[in-house]
C-alpha positions in Angstrom: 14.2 29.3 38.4 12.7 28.8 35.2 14.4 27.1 32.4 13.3 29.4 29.4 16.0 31.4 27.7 15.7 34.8 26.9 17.0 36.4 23.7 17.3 39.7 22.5 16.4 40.9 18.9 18.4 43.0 16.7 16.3 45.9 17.9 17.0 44.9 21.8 13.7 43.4 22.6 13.4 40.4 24.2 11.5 37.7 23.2 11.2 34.1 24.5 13.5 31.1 22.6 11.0 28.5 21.5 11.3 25.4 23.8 11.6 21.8 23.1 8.7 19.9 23.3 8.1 17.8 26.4 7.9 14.1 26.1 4.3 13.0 26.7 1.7 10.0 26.8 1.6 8.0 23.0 -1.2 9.1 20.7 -4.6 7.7 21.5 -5.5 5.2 19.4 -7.6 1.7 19.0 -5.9 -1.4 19.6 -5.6 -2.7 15.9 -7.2 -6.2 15.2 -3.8 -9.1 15.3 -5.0 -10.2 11.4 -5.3 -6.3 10.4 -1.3 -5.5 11.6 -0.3 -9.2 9.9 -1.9 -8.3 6.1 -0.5 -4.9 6.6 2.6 -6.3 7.6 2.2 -8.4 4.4 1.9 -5.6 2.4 4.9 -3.1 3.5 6.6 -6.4 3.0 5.8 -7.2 -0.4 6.1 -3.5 -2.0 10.0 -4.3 -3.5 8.8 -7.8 -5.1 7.0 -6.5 -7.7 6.2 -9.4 -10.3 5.9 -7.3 -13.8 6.7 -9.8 -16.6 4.5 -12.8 -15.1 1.2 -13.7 -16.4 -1.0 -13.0 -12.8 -4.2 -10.8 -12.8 -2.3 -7.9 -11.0 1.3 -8.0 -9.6 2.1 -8.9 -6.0 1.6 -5.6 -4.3 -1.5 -4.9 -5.6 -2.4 -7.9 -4.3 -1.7 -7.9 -1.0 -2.8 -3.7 -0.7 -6.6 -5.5 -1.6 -6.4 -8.1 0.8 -5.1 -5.8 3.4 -8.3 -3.2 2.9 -10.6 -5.9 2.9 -9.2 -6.8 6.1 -10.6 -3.5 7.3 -14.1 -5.0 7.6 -12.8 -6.9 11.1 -11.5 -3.5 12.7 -13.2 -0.2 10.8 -13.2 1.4 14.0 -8.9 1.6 13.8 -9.1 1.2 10.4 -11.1 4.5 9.4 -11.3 6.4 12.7 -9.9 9.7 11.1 -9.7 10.8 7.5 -6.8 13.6 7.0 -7.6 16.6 5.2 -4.8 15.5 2.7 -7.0 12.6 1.7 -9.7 14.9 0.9 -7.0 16.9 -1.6 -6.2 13.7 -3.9 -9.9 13.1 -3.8 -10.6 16.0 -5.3 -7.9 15.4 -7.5 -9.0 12.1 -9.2 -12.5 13.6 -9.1 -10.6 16.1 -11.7 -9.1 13.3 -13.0 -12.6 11.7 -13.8 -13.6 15.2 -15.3 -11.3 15.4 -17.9 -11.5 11.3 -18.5 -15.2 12.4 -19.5 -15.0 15.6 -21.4 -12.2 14.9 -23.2 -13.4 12.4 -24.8 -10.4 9.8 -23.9 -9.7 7.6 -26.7 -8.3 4.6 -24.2 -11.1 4.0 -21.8 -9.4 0.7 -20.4 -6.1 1.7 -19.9 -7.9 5.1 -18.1 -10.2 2.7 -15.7 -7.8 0.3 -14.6 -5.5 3.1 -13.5 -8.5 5.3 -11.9 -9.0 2.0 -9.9 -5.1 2.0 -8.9 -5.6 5.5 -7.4 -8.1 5.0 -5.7 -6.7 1.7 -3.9 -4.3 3.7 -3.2 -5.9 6.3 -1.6 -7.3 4.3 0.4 -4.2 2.9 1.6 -3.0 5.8 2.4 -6.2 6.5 4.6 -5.8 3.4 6.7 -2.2 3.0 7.3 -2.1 6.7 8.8 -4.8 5.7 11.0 -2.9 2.2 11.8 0.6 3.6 12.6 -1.1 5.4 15.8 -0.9 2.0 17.3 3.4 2.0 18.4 3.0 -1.8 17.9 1.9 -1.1 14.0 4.6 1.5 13.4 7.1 -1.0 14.9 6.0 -3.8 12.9 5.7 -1.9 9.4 9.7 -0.4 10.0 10.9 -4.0 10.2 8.9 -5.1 7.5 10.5 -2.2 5.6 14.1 -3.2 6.6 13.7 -6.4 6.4 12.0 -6.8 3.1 14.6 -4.2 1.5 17.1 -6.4 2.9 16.4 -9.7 1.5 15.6 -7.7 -1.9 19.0 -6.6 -1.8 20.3 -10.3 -0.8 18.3 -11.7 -3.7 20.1 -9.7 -6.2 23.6 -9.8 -4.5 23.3 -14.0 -4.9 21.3 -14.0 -8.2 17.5 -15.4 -7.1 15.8 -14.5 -9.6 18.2 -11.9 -10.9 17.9 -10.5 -14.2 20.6 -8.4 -16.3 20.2 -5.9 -18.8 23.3 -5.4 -21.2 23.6 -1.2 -21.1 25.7 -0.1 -24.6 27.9 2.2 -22.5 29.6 -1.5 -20.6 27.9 -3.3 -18.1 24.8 -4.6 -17.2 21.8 -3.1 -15.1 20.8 -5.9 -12.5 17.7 -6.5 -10.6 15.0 -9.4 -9.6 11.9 -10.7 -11.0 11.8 -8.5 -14.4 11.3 -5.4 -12.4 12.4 -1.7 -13.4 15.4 -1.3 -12.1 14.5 2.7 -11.5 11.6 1.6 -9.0 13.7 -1.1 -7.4 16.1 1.9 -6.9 13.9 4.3 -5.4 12.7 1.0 -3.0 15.6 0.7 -1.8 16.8 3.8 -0.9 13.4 3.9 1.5 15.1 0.8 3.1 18.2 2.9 3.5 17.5 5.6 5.1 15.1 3.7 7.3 18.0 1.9 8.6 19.8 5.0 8.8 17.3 6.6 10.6 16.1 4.0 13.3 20.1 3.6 14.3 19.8 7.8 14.5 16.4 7.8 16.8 17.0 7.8 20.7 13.0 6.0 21.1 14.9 3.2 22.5 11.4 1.4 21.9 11.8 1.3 17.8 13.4 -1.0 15.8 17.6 -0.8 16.2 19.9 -2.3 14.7 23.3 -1.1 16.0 26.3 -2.7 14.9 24.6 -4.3 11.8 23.4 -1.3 10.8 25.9 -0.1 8.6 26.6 -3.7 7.3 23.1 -3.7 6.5 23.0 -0.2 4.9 25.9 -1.0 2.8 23.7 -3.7 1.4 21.6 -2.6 0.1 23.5 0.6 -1.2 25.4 -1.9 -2.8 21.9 -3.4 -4.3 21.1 0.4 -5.6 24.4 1.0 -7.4 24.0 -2.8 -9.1 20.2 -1.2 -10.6 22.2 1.3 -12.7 19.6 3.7 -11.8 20.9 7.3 -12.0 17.9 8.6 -10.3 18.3 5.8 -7.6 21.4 7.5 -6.6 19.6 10.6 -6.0 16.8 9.4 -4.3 19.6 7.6 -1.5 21.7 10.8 -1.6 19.0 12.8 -1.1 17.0 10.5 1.5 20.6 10.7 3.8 21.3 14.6 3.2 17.9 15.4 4.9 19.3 14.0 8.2 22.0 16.9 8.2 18.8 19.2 9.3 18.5 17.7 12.4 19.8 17.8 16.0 19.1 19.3 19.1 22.1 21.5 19.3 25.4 22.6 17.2 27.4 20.1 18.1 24.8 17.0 17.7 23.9 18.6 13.9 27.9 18.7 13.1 28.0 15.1 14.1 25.2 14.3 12.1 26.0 15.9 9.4 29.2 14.4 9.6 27.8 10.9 9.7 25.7 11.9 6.5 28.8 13.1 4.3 30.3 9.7 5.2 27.0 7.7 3.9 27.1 9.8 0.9 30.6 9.3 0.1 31.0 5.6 0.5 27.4 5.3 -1.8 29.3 8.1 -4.5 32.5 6.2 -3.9 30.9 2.9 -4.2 29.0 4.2 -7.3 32.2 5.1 -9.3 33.9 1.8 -8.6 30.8 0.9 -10.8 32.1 0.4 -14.9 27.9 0.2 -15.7 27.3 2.7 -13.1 30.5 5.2 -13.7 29.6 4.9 -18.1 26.0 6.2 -17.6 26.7 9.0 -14.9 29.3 10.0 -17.7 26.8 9.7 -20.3 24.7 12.1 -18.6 27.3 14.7 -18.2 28.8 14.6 -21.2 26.6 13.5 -23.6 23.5 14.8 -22.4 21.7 11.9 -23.0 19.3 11.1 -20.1 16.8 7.8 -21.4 15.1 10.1 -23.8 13.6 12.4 -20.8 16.0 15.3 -22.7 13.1 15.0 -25.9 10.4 14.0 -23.3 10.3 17.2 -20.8 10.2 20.0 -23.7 7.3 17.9 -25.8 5.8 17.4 -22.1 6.6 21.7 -21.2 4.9 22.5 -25.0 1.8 20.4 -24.5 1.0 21.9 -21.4 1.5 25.4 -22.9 -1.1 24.4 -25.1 -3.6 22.7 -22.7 -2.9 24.5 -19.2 -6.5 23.8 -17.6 -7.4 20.4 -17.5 -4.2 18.8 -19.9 -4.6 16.1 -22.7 -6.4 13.8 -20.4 -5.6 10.4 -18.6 -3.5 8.4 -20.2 -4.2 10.1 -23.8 -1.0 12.5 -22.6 1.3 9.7 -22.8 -0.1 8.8 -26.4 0.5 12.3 -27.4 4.0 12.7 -26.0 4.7 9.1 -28.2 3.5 11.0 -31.5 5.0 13.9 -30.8 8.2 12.6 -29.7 8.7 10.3 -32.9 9.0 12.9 -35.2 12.9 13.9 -33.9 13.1 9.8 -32.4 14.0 7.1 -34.9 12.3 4.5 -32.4 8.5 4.2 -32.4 6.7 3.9 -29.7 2.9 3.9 -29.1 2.9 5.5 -25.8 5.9 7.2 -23.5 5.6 8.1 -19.9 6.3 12.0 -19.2 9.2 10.6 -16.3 8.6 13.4 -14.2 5.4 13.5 -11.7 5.0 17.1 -12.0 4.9 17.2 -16.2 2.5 14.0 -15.5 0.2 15.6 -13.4 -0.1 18.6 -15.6 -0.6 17.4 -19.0 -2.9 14.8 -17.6 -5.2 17.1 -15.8 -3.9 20.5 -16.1 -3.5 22.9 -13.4 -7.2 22.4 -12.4 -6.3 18.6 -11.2 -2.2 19.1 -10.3 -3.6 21.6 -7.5 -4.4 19.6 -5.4 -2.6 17.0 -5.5 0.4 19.3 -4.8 -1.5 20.7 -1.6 -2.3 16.9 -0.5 1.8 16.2 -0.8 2.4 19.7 0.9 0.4 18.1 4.1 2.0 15.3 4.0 6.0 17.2 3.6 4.8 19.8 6.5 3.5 16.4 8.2 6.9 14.7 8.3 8.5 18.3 8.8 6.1 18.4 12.5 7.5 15.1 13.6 11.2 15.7 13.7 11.3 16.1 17.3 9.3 13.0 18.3 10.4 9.8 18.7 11.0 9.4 14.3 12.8 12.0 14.5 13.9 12.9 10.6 13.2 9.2 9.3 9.3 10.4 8.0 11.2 13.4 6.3 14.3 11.5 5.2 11.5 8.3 3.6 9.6 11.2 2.1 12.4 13.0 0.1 13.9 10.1 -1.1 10.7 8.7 -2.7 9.4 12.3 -4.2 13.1 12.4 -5.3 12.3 9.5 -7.5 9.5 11.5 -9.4 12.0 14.1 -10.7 13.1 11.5 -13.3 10.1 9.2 -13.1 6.7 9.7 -12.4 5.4 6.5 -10.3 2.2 8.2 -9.4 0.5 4.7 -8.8 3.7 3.2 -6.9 2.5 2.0 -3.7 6.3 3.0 -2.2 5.2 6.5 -2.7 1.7 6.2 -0.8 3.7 4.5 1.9 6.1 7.6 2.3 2.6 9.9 1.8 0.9 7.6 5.2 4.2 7.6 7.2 4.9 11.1 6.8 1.1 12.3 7.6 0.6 9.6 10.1 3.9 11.1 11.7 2.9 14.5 12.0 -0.6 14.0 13.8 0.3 10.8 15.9 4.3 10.9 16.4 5.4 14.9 16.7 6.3 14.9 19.9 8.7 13.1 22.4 6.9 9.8 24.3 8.0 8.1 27.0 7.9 4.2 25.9 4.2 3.5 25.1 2.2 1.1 26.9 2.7 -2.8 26.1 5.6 -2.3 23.5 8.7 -3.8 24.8 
């Protein structure tokens, strides 16, 4: 008898209902070198302690992403045994990038080089870790280092280690650690979130669980996000947990799931409004209008490109050219502003020509996260992914290393995690 269903159209005929994919074997792969899996545990581990106000050559991250590819040079054949096609698309985007660097005659080489250099670290990043997390031992390592990392961030501003407040003229303060941005530290954390989230939701019995802690854990750092004052922060987490309402193997195991997520999201809103700081600047925002200065900086951003379509105003001159523009209608005088949106970045930088394909290399790695819901990540990939890109709607973080992170899990799920396995070989 065989176990296939058979439906019937609106025009009677039948046709086959797609089945679920069958567990199978874990993705082939080569055995990644013990010092390889430690620097890039090191690196996952290090992405929320950013150190932006101290006087180091680069900050902490950046750090540990160079000693992590130079590690490379023990195991290249793990390290770069595939390249995905999406790696190939932001290629050709900072090759666009370097085009309009030269022929539009940039007026702030420095600032232009150091972040071409950032890219393409980054890049590369994104090229090894996909091929790393074939290994189940990797991806088990790197989701830890994610919780745990996002945990003790969260612990370290809870109990003030090197906490830092910012006084916010609507009541309050805006805390966080180490002098960073409290927006990035938000969009951080929410990846911690919803990993937690989304381990507890897996049934790979073989990944990283936390059961009854869990929630203690997610409330946490929720707690950490709504101390940031980051209104975007909120949507990232919000958005990160609503993706998990897609999922489920039939009605009744989507309503519970869905029904978990409106919980999540309700304590964070609830949690949010209990917030003076938090509860002043949402109200801000709806009443007032008044979003940072983004309200100014998306119409001068929307103009310039009207202007420029093709190739834009040119790395980093865009952001100098927003600053001018922008000060005309702003008493404050800036010399530079960020356009706060990664879409407006990406197309007054290098016009259509060079926000092409960029957008196809994130559209592999969405469609990537999108193939591994029914393997053993189930929505986690998807749920990382959202969140993060979430972040770019009101900030453009285009050389964050928590966005390449997201970009590698989600491709790296799609070819190596999009179907069921059995426990893999020597992970216990």
């Amino acid at each position: 008898m065989t176990h296939s269903l058979w439906l019937r159209s609106a025009y009677g005929e039948p046709r086959r209902a797609p089945a679920m994919p069958a567990a199978a074997a874990a993705p082939a792969y080569v055995a990644v070198n013990p010092v390889l899996r430690l620097t890039l545990y090191l690196f996952v581990f290090s992405i929320p302690f950013e150190m932006p106000r101290y006087a180091i050559p680069l900050e902490v991250p950046t750090l540990t992403a160079s000693l992590f590819l130079a590690t490379t040079l023990l195991n290249p054949s793990a390290a770069f045994r595939r390249m995905p096609r999406a790696v190939l698309w932001f290629g050709l985007y900072l090759w666009v990038y370097v085009a309009a660097w030269v022929f539009l005659a940039n007026e702030h080489g420095t600032e232009t080089m150091r972040q071409f250099l950032f890219m393409v670290l980054l890049i590369a990043v994104l090229w090894v870790v996909y091929n790393l997390l074939a290994d189940p031992r990797v991806l088990r390592g790197v989701l830890l280092a994610v919780v745990i990392s996002c945990v003790v961030r969260a612990g370290m501003q809870w109990f003030g280690i090197a906490a830092t407040a910012m006084d916010v003229w609507t009541g309050g303060q805006r805390v966080t650690v180490l002098g960073q941005n409290p927006n990035l530290s938000a969009i951080i954390l929410s990846v911690g979130l919803v990993t937690v989230l989304g381990l507890q939701a897996t049934r790979a019995r073989w990944l990283p669980r936390f059961e009854l802690l869990s929630w203690p854990l997610a409330a946490a750092i929720g707690f950490a996000i709504i101390q940031s004052g980051s209104r975007g922060g909120l949507l990232c987490a919000a958005a990160g947990m609503l993706v998990f309402f897609l999922h489920g193997r039939t009605f009744w195991r989507r309503l519970m799931n869905a029904a978990v997520g409106t919980v999540a999201v309700a304590l964070l809103a609830w949690g949010a409004l209990q917030s003076e700081m938090m509860r002043g600047r949402l109200v801000e925002s709806a009443e007032a209008g008044r979003y940072a200065g983004r309200e100014l900086i998306y119409p001068t951003a929307i103009q310039m490109f009207s202007e420029r379509p093709l190739l834009g105003w040119g790395p980093i001159d865009n952001q100098y050219e927003i600053a001018r523009r922008i000060e005309r209608v702003q008493q404050q005088k800036n010399p530079s502003r960020d356009a706060h949106n990664l879409v407006l970045e990406l197309i007054t930088t290098t016009g259509v020509v060079g926000a092409l394909p960029f957008f196809i290399g994130i559209a592999l790695c969405v469609r990537g996260a999108w193939r591994a819901r029914w393997g053993p990540l189930g929505m986690l990939p998807l749920a990382v992914l959202v969140a993060v890109l979430a972040g770019t709607v009101t900030g453009t973080w285009i050389a964050s290393k928590v966005l390449w992170f997201a970009l590698a899990l989600a491709l790296a799920a799609g070819d190596h995690w999009s179907a069921p396995v059995s426990r893999p070989e020597g992970v216990r």
